[in-house]
C-alpha positions in Angstrom: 163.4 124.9 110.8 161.2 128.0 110.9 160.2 129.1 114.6 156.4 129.1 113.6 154.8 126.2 115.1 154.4 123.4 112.9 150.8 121.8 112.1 149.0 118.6 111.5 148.6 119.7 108.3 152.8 120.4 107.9 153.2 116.9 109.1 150.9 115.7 106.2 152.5 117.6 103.8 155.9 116.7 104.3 154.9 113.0 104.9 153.0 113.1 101.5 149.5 111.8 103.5 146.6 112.7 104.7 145.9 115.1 107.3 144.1 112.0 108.8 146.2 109.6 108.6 148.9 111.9 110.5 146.0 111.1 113.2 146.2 107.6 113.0 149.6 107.4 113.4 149.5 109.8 116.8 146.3 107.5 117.7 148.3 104.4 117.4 146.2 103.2 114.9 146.4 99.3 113.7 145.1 100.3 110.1 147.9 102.0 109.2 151.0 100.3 107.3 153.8 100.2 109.1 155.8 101.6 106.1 153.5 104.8 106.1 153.7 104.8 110.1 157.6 104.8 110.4 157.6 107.7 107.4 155.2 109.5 109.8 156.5 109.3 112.8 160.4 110.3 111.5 158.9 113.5 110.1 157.1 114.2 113.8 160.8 113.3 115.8 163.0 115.2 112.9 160.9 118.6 113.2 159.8 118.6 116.6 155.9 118.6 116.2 154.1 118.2 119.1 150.7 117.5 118.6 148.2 119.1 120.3 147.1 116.8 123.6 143.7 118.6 124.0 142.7 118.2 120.2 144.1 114.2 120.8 142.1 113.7 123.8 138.9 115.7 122.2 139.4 113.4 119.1 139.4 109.8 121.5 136.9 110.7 123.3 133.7 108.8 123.3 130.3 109.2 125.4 129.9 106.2 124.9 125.8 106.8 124.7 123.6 106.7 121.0 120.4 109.0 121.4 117.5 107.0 119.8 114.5 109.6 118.7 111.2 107.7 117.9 108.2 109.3 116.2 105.3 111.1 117.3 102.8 109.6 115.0 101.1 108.0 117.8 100.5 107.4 121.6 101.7 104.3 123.4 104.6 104.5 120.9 106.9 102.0 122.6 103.8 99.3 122.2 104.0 100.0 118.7 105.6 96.5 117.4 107.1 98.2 114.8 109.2 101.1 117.3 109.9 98.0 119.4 111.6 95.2 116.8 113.7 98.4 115.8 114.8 99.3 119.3 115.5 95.5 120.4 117.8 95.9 117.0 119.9 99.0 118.2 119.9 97.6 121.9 121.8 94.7 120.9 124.4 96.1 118.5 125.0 98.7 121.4 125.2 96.3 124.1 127.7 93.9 122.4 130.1 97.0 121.4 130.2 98.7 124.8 127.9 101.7 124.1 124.6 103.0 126.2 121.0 104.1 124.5 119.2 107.3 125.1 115.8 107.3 124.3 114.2 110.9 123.4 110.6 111.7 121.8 110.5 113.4 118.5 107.9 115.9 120.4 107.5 119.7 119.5 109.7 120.4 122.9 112.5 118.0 121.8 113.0 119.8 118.6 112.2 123.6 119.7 114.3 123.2 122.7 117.1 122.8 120.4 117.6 119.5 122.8 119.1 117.6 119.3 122.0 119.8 119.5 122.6 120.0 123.3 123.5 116.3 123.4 125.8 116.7 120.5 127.4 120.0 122.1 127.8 118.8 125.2 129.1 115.7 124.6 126.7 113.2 126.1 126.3 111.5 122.5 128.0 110.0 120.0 125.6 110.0 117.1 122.1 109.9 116.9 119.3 107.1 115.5 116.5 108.7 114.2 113.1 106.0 114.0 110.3 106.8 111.4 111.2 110.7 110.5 108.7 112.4 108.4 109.5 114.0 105.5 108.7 117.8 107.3 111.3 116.9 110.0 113.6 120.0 108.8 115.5 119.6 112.4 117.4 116.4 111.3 118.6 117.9 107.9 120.2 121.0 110.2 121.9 118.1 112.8 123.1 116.0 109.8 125.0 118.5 108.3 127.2 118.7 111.2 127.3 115.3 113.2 126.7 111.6 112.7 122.7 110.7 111.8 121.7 107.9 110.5 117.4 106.9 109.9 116.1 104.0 110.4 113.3 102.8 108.0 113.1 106.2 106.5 114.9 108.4 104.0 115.5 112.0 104.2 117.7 113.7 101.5 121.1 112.1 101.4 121.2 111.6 105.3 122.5 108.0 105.7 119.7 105.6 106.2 118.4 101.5 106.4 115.3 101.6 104.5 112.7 98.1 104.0 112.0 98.5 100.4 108.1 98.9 100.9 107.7 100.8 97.4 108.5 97.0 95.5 107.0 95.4 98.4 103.4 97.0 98.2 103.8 96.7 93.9 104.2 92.7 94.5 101.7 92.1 97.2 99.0 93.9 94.5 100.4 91.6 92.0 99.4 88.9 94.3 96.0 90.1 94.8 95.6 90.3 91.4 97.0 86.9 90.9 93.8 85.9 93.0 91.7 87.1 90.3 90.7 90.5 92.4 90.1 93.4 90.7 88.1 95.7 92.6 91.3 96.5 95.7 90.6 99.3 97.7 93.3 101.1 99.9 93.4 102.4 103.8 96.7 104.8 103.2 98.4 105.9 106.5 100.2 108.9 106.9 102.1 109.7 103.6 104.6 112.5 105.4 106.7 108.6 106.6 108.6 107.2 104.2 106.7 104.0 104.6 103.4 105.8 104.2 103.7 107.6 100.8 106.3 104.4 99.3 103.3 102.1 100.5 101.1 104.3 98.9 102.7 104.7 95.5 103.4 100.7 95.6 99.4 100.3 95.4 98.8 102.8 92.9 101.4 101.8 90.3 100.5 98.3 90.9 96.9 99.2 89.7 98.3 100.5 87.1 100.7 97.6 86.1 97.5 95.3 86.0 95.6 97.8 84.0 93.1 98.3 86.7 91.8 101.9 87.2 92.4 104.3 90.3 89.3 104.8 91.5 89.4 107.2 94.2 86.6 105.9 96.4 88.5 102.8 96.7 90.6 104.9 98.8 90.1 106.2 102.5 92.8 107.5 104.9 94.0 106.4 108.5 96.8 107.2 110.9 98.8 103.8 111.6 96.4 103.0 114.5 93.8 99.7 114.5 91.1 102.6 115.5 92.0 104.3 111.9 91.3 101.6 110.0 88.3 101.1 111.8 86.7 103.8 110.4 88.5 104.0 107.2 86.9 100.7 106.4 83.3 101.3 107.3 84.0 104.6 104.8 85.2 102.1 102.0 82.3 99.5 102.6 79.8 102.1 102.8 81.1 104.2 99.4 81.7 101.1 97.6 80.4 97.2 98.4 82.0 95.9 95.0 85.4 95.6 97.1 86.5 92.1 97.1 89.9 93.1 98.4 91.4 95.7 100.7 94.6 96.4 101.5 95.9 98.8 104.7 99.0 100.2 104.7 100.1 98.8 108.2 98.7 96.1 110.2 97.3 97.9 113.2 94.8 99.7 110.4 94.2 96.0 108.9 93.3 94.4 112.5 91.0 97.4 112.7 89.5 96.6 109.1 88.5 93.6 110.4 86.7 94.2 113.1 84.9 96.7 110.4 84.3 93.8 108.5 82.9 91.8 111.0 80.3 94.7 111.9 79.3 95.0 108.5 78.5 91.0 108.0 81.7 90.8 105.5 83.4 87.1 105.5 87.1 87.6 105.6 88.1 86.1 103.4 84.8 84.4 101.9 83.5 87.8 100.8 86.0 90.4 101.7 90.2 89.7 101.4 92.4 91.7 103.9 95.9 92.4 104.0 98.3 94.7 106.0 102.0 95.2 106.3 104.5 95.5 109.0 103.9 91.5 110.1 103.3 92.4 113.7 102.7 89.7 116.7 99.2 90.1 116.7 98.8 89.1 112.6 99.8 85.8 113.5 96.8 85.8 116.5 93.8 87.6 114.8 91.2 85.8 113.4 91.2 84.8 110.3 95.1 85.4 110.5 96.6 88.3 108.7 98.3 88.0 105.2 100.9 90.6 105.3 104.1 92.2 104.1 107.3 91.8 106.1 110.0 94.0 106.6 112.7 93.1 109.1 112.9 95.9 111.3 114.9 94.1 114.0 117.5 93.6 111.0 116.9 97.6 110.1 117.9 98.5 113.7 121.1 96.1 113.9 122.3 97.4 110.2 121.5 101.1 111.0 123.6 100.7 114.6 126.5 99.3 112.8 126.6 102.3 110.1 126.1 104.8 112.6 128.6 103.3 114.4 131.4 103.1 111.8 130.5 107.0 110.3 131.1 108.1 114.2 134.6 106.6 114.7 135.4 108.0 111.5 134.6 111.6 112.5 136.5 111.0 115.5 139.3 109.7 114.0 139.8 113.2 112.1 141.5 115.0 114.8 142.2 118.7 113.6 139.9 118.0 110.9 136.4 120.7 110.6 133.3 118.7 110.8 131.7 117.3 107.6 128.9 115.7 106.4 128.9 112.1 105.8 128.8 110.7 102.8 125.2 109.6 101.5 124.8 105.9 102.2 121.3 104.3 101.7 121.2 100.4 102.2 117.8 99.1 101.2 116.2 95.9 103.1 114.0 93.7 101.2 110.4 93.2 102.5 108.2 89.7 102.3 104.6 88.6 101.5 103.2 86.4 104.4 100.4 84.3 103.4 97.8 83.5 105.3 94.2 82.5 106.0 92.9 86.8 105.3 93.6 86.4 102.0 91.7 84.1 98.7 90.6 84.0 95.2 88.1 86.1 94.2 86.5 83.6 92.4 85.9 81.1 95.1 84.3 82.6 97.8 85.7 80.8 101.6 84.0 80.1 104.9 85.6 82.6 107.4 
């Protein structure tokens, strides 16, 4: 044997495997065949590799703790029903597999203290959850490149991600409208730089189109996810165009606040004035008249996201020796569900609130 000190990547070649699968065997790995194990490990005792323990131990290692970064879009985040289903999610997928939760705000201080990277480089984290990222968030396509990421309910790039599939969701909730004989719909958008905010958005205009109903852009006014947004985005749309029989916000919070518009204005929901939202938070079940709305399972979103953050962060630490790399892109898409109830009726046959 030569005197230069043989590699990982020696014991690969002259086993005819993988550079990681040599570290499976040294790990003790289950997974591996014990055919390909016994070929391994003769290799290791015939030339006298002795792996390197600091590399081994660097590669085992877990934290043991997830970092969970929610948005900024709004105060009193963690009232938001929609932060909290997907944080009850993560929580229990953590708790049943041993691992801790670090929550961290997606504030300007977060991301220009660098503190994203800290808890990778220091090792207090093994892989980050990222709630809600909007689409100028350049900081998470810099940390994806080099350690495990995965976005819940959004989609960035090819950064893995568990996505409700609120584009088809918002195209068949029109359809319904429609179905109801309304043709006048008008729009409260919410912030189009979320995921859910510009594939909400599209969903309502192609499903104008779809029917053959124009885009009218004064059926159209602009909150910010919060019930005091729609508030006033609604009072715009009643006072720029009364035709309206129909109204659809882009979240639930907006629609509650929509109503309460309504309710200034003398508007019936639903005798003179339909309204839906989307989310399907507590309180659509509680207003008055209750809220039809579109569903998407974020406690489900949370769970699935842990699980395939999870699994891409034992992979990466299974490839002792082996330079970081990205993971592949893996986007699993979560259907979403129209919630009927009293908000919503016909055009054509107007209904005591």
């Amino acid at each position: 044997m030569s005197e230069r000190k043989l590699t990982i990547r020696d014991i690969a070649r002259l086993s005819g495997v993988s550079r990681s699968t040599v570290s499976l065997v040294l790990n003790n790995d289950r997974r591996i065949s014990e055919e390909t194990r016994t070929r391994v490990q003769s290799i290791i005792q015939r030339s006298g590799y002795e792996p390197n323990a600091i590399a081994r131990g660097l590669a085992r290692r877990r934290a043991g703790m997830v970092a969970v970064v929610v948005p900024r879009t709004s105060s009193h985040v963690f009232s938001d029903h929609y932060v909290s289903e997907a944080i009850s999610g993560i929580g229990d997928v953590l708790a049943g597999r041993g691992y801790r939760m670090l929550i961290e705000m997606a504030n300007d201080a977060f991301i220009q203290d660098r503190a994203h990277h800290k808890l990778f480089r220091e090792g207090q984290i093994d892989g980050m959850l990222i709630i809600g990222a909007l689409s100028t968030d350049e900081y998470i396509l810099e940390i994806s490149r080099r350690f495990p990421v995965v976005l819940v309910n959004s989609m960035l790039d090819d950064i893995p991600s568990v996505y409700a599939d609120n584009h088809q969701g918002m195209l068949r909730m029109i359809e319904y409208l429609v179905g109801l004989g309304h043709r006048r719909i008008g729009y409260i958008g919410g912030l189009d730089i979320t995921t859910v905010g510009a594939d909400r958005t599209r969903g309502y205009r192609e499903g104008l189109a779809a029917a053959g109903l124009p885009g009218d852009d004064r059926w159209v006014a602009w909150g910010n996810f919060s019930e005091e947004s729609g508030v006033e985005a609604c009072r715009h749309l009643i006072a720029r165009e009364s035709r309206l029989t129909a109204i659809v916000a882009a979240n639930d919070m907006m629609a509650i606040g929509a109503l309460r518009a309504a309710e200034e204005a003398g508007m019936a929901v639903p005798g003179q004035l339909t309204l839906v939202g989307a989310d399907d938070v507590s309180l659509a079940s509680y207003v008055r008249p209750r809220l039809t709305t579109l569903r998407q399972p974020m406690y489900d979103i949370g769970r699935s996201a842990t699980n395939l953050l999870l699994e891409l962060s034992e992979e990466r630490r299974e490839a002792v020796e082996l330079a970081a790399r990205p993971a592949s892109s893996i986007h699993l898409f979560m259907s979403t569900e129209i919630v009927v109830r009293e908000s919503s009726a016909r055009a054509d046959e107007p209904t005591d609130n």
